[in-house]
N, C-alpha and C positions, 0 to 999 in steps of 0.2 A: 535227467539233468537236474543238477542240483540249483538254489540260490547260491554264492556267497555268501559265505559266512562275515560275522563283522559284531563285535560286541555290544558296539553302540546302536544297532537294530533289532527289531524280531522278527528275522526271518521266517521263524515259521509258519506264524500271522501272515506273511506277505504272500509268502507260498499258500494259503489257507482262502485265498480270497479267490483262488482258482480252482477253486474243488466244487464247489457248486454253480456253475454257469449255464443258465440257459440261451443265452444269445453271445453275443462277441462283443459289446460291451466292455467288459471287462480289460479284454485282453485292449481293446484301441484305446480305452482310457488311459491306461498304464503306459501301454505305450508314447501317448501323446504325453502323459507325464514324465518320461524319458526324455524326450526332444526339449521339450520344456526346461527341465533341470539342467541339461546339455548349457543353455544360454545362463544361467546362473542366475538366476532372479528367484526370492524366496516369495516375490507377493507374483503370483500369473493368473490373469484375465481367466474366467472358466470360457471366453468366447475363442479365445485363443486356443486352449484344451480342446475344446468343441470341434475346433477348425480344424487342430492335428490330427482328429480322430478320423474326421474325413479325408483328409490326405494321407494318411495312411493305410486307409482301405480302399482308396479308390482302385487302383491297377488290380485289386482282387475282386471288386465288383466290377468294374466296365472293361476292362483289359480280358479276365480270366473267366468273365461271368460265372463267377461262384455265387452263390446264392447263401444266404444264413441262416434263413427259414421262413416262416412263415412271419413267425411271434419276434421278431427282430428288425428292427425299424432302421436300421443303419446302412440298408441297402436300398432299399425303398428312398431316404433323406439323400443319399447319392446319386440316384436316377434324378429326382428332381432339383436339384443343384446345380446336376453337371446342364441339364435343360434351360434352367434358366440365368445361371453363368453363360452360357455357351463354351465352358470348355473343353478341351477333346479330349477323349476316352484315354489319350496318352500322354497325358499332361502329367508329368513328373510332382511328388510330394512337393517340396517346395515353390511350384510356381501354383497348385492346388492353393493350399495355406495361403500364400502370399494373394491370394484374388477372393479369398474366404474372409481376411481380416480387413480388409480394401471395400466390399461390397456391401452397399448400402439400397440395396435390395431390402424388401421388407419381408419376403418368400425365405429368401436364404437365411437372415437371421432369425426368423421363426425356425423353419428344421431344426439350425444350431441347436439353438435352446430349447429343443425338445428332449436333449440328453441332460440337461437339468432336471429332468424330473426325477430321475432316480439314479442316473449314473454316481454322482460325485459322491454323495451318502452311499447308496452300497456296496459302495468299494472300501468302505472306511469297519464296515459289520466284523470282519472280524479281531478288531483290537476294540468296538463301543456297541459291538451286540446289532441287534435288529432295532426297530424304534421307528416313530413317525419323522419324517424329515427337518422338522422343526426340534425337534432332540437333540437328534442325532448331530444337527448344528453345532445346539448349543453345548453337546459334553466335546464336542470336536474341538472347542476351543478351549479345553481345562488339560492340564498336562501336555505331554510332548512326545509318548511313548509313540504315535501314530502317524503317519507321513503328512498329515496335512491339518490344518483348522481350513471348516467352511465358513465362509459369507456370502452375500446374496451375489455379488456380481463376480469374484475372485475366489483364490486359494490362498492360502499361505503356506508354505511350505518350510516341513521342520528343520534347521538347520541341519543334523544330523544325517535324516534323512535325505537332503540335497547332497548331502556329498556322499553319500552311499550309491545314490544313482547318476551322479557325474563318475564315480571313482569305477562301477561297474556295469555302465551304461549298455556294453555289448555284449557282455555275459545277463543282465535281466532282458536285452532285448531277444537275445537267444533263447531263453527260459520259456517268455513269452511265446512267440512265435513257436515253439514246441510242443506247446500244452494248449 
């Protein structure tokens, strides 16, 4: 399965950021970045990001007990979540989200933000290379070639880029989910 093509993107960087994955990361990042772009907002909360990423993989961890492995922490951050939410193993993506952005839990926002530590930067590696995270910030913020500039608490999202992922939001979600 292909990307769409689109001349105002590079796809092949985008496709490129899925060729070396050792955990799943990647793929719920992006994905949460889909749902995200979905609502049309170019500045989004990375807690928010954080949050879709878990409600998107919840019914594949507690529904399907899939497992991701050892060295991937996104299913482990969902066992303890759903424990101390108390939500049930069948709680559909957006009531997940919706009690993820709501919860002022100090447990729950700690997991969140433990996909800050390398999630949002190296998903950015292959349009600004590898680098320390403090780099990798700050070239995030110079040109527009790349889906996003980081900052400490948000994203910003490239214009371009937004409507690349509103305009083909169910063919990258298909993409994703495939690879």
């Amino acid at each position: 399965m292909n990307l769409p093509e689109d001349f105002r993107v590079d796809t092949a960087r985008l496709a490129g950021c899925f060729r070396n994955t050792s955990a799943t990361y990647k793929f719920y990042w992006f994905l949460a970045l889909l749902a995200e772009a979905k609502k049309g907002q170019e500045k989004i909360d990375k807690i928010s990001l954080f949050a879709q990423m878990v409600a998107q993989a919840w019914h594949t961890v507690n529904y399907f007990k899939i497992s991701f492995g050892a060295a991937d922490k996104l299913g482990r951050a969902i066992s303890r979540i759903r424990d101390t939410e108390g939500l049930s193993v069948d709680a559909g993506p957006d009531e997940v989200y919706r009690a993820l952005i709501r919860s002022e839990r100090k447990e729950t926002k700690r997991e969140l933000r433990h996909f800050d530590a390398n999630v949002p930067h190296k998903f950015l590696s292959p349009w600004l290379d590898s680098g320390t995270k403090g780099t990798v910030y700050e070239r995030s913020r110079e040109g527009c070639n790349h889906p996003y500039a980081l900052y400490n608490d948000h994203i910003l999202l490239q214009p371009v880029w937004g409507d690349y992922f509103k305009n083909y939001a169910g063919i990258l979600r298909g993409f994703c989910l495939w690879h």
